[in-house]
N, C-alpha and C positions, 0 to 999 in steps of 0.2 A: 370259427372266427379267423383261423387261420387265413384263409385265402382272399380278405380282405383288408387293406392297410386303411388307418386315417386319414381324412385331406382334408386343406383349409380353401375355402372358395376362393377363387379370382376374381379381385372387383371391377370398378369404374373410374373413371378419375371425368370431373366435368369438361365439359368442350361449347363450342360455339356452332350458330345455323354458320356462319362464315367459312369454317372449316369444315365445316360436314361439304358446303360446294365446293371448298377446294377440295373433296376425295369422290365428286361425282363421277368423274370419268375414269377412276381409279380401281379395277376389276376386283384388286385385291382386297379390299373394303368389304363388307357388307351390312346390311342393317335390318337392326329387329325389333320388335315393339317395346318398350320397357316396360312391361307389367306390374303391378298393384299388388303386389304380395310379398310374402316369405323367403327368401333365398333358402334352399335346403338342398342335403346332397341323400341321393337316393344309394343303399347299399344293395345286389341282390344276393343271395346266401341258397343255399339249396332248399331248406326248411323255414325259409322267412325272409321280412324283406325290411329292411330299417329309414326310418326317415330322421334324417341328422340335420338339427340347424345349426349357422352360423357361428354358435355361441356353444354347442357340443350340446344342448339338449336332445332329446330321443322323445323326437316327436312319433315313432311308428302306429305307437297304442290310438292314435288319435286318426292317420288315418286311415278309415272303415275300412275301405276297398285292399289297402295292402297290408292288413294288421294278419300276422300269422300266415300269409301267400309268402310261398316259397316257388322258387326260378330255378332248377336244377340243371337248364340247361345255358342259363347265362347266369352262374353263379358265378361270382369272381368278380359281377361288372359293378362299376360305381359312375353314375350320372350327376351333373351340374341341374339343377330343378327351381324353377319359380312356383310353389305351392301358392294358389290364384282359386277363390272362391267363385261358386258358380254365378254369383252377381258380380263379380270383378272388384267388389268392397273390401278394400285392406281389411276394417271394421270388421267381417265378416270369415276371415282367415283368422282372426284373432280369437274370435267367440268358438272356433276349430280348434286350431294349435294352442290357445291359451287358458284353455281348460282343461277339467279331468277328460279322463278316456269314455267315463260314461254318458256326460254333457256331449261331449263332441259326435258321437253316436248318434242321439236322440238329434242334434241336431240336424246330421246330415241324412238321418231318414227323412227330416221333415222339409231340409230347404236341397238337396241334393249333395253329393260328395265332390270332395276336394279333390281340384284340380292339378296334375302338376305336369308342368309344362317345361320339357327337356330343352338345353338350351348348349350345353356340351356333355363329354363325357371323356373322363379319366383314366378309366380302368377296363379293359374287359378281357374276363378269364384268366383273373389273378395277375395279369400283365398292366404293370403301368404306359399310358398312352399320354401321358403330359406334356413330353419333348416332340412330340410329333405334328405339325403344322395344321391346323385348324382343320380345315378343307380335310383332309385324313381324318379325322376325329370327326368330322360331320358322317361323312359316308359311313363311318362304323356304327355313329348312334342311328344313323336313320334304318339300317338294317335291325338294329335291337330292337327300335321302335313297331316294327311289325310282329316283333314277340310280345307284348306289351298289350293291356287291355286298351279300351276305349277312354279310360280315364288318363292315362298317360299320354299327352298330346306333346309335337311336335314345334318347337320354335318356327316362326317361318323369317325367311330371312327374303330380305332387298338387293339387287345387285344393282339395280339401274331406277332414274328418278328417285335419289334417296331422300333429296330436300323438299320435294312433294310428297314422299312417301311419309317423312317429319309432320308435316303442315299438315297433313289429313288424320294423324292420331291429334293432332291437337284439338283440332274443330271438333270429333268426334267427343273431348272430354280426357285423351289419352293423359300420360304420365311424359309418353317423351319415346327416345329409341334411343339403341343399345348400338355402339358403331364397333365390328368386331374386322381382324385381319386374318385374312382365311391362312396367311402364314407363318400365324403367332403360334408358339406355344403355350402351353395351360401353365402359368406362372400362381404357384400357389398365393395365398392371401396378399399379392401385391396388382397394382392398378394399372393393369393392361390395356383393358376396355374401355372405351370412351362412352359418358352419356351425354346424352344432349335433353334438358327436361325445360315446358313450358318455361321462359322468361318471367321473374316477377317484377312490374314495370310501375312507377305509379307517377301522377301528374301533380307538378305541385308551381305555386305559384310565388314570388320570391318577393315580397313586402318591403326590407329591409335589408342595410347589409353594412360593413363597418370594413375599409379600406384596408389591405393590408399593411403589416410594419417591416421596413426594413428590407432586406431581399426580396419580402413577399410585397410590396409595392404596389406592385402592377396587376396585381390579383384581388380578389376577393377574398376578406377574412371571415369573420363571423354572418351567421344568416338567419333570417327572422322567417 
């Protein structure tokens, strides 16, 4: 246990399509899909491999593929993770991580195992890497990534057309994109990141309405 410290994830704070174009031409930007699942931080250890949510549960037991797989040779490292069902259905993460170890089992022999989709990374080989500029911490995870099974997949990230790169998860059904600064550091459980998710918009038609009082005058007050 030793050679692994605790960490709280880095979240999101909301943003605009407006400001996603003001960072089109802006190298140091980039953008990633926002996925449909569980925020979790991967531990590796020599004789085991821990999967930690948000909240400090110990989801490991649950997932199949890394329950009891030990990393001897990148032990020490700790990974940023979106745990993503192989239908992309939050719903579907849940019937996973929000069961026992023996449910979640059966289930992903029968619908396939859970996904988790590296997206940073904090630690490797007992060395914290949080103060170190994104872009640095991509190149280190993407070399761990090729130690790593097939179930362990790769964030992919945007540099250029970000607001069509937006517009195309949308159409497809997506959640939204994750707008990240290749020269930010991993700022524990505070809102570095920026999301941008589908707008909810609705069309409504205006019957009535009751003049404002006073300063409000010139305005509309109440509305039917």
């Amino acid at each position: 246990m030793s050679d692994v410290r605790r960490y709280k994830p880095q979240l999101a704070s909301s943003t605009s399509v407006d400001h996603l174009a003001s960072l089109e031409s802006v190298s140091r930007f980039v953008v990633g899909e926002k996925l449909d699942g569980y925020r979790e931080l991967i531990y590796l250890h020599n004789d085991r491999t821990e999967l930690i949510a948000r909240s400090g549960a110990d989801h490991s037991a649950n997932a199949l593929h890394i329950s009891g797989v030990g990393h001897p040779s990148l032990a020490g490292t700790v990974i940023d993770c979106e745990a993503v069902a192989p239908s992309g259905l939050i719903g579907d993460v849940k019937s996973i991580l929000g069961s026992s170890a023996n449910t979640a089992a059966q289930w992903q022999k029968a619908n396939g195992l859970l996904r988790l989709v590296a997206v940073d990374m904090l630690q490797t080989h007992g060395d914290s890497i949080v103060h170190i500029p994104f872009s640095v911490r991509r190149q280190l995870l993407e070399t761990v990534m090729k130690e790593l099974d097939s179930n362990f997949m790769l964030e992919r990230l945007i540099t250029i057309d970000k607001v069509a790169f937006y517009k195309s998860v949308i159409v497809r059904g997506g959640e939204g994109v994750v707008i990240k600064d290749l020269d930010g550091p991993y700022e524990q459980g505070k809102r570095r990141w920026l999301k941008l998710k589908k707008s909810k918009t609705w069309d409504v038609v205006v019957v009535d309405f009751s003049q404002g009082q006073g300063k409000y005058a010139d305005t509309i007050g109440a509305r039917t």
